[in-house]
Residue, then its C-alpha position, 0 to 999 in steps of 0.5 A: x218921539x218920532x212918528x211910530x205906525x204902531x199902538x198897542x192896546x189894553x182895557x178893560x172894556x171886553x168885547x160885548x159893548x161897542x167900547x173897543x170897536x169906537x175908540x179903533x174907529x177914532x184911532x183910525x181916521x186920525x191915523x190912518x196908517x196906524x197899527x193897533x195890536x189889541x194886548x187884551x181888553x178882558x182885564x177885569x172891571x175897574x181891576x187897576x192892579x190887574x191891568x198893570x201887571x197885565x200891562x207889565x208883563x208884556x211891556x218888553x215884548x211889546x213893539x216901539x210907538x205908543x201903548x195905550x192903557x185904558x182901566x179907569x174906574x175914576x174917569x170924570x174926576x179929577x185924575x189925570x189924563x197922561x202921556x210917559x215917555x219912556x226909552x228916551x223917545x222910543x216909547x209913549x205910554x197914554x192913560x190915566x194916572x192912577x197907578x196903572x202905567x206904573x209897572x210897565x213904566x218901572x219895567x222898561x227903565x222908568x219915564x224920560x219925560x210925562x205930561x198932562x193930556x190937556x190939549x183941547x186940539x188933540x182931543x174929542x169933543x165929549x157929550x159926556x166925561x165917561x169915556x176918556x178912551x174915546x175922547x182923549x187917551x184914543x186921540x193922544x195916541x193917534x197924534x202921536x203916531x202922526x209926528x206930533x211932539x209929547x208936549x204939545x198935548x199939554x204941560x210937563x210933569x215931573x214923572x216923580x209925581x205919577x201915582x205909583x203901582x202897588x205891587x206885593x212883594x213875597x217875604x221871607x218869615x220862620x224859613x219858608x216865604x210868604x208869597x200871593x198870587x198875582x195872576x190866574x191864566x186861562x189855563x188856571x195856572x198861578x203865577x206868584x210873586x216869588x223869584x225862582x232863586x228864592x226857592x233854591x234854598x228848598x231843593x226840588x220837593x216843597x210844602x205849599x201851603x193855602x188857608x192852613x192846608x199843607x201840600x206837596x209840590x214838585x219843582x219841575x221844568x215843564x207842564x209835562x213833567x209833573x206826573x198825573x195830578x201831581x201839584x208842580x212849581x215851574x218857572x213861567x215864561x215871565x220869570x217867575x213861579x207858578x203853581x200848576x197841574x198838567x193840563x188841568x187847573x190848578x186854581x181851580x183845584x186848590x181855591x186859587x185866585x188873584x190875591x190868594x195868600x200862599x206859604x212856600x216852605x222846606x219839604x222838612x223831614x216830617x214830610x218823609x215817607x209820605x206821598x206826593x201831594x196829587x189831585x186825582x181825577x174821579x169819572x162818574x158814570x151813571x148806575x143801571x137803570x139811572x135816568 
């Protein structure tokens, strides 16, 4: 890998501690003109498969240079420190082995090249072994934005030998799909692992289903075209379909969290005549004379 001024970072350090701050701070005295774009750092504690959705979700839109990811709830043990080359030089990605890499890696075509990050002159001297984005995963990534070739941070590896990411896939049972979801935004909408083609078949009004209780959803192209309240499938800005609410939460509305189970189904001819499933607002105003 040639020289990249730019890194891109993700952990689950949040904000509130000095985590993120310090291992900036490494990055940029040893890399002094070294860009760092801050992926997200709220990633949810010691959440693996998060963070690797997270990660591969912005893999292809991320710059060329190194991609530093840090989730790691076994720091200290015997999991490896990595480095995967990708794009055959283009990119680097540096953090431990544990499955987190993993669907970024597989996103963008799969790793050229990995090694072990083992190098005691590419790394800190650790008071302590707990905080491997400080002392190794920082410093990998800053020597390599100086020029410093993959291998000379530690032994080749056959990248077949990387822990793999454990993604669910959505499955198709009794004509409808069974699907989970895989992430919640901000704005509560949940996105699931099913491919928009998968719902084709179904027309534009389905039957979703969460813990036994059925509902009418609407297909449509933008938050916008759902009517008030109405539940609407869209096809989200990575590809995939997500359950929504205009400009409310539809997590919150229908009991939905990362790992939720939900059904798909054909909107069959049982469900004619009965109205779209929507979630009405309710204002509380307060009686007269009530405190």
């Amino acid at each position: 890998m040639t020289g990249s001024p730019t890194i891109s970072f993700l952990s689950d350090y949040g904000t509130a501690d000095e985590f993120v701050g310090v291992v900036k701070s490494v990055i940029r005295q040893l890399a002094p003109d070294a860009v760092v774009i801050d992926v997200s750092h709220e990633v949810p504690r010691y959440d693996v498969r998060a963070g690797g959705l997270t990660l591969a979700r912005a893999a292809q839109y991320l710059a060329p240079g190194v991609v530093l990811a840090v989730v790691d709830p076994g720091v200290g043990t015997d999991r490896r420190p990595v480095a995967i080359e990708v794009g055959d030089g283009e990119s680097v990605l540096v953090g431990p082995d544990n499955g987190l890499l993993a669907p970024a890696v597989a996103m963008v075509g799969g790793a050229t090249r990995a090694v072990v990050l083992t190098s005691e002159e590419h790394r800190l001297q650790a008071p302590g072994p707990t905080f491997d984005g400080r002392d190794v995963f920082g410093p990998a990534a800053a020597h390599l934005c100086n020029g410093v070739p993959l291998e000379a941070l530690g032994p080749e590896i056959d990248p077949i030998t990387l822990r793999p990411g454990i993604l669910p896939l959505s499955r198709e049972e009794d004509g409808g799909i069974s699907a989970e979801v895989l992430w919640v935004d901000r704005f509560g909408n949940a996105q699931l692992n099913v491919d928009p083609a998968e719902l084709d078949p179904f027309g534009e009004r389905v039957r979703i289903v969460i813990d036994g209780s059925a509902r009418s959803a609407r297909r449509v192209r933008a938050f916008a075209d759902a009517g008030p309240g109405e539940i609407a499938l869209i096809v989200d800005s990575y590809g995939l379909v997500t359950i929504v609410l205009d400009r409310r939460s539809a997590a919150e509305e229908l009991g939905l969290d990362a790992g939720s189970g939900v059904r798909v189904e054909p909107f069959d001819d049982e469900d004619d005549g009965r109205p779209a499933s929507v979630v009405s607002p309710v204002t509380l105003t307060a009686r007269k004379g009530a405190p």
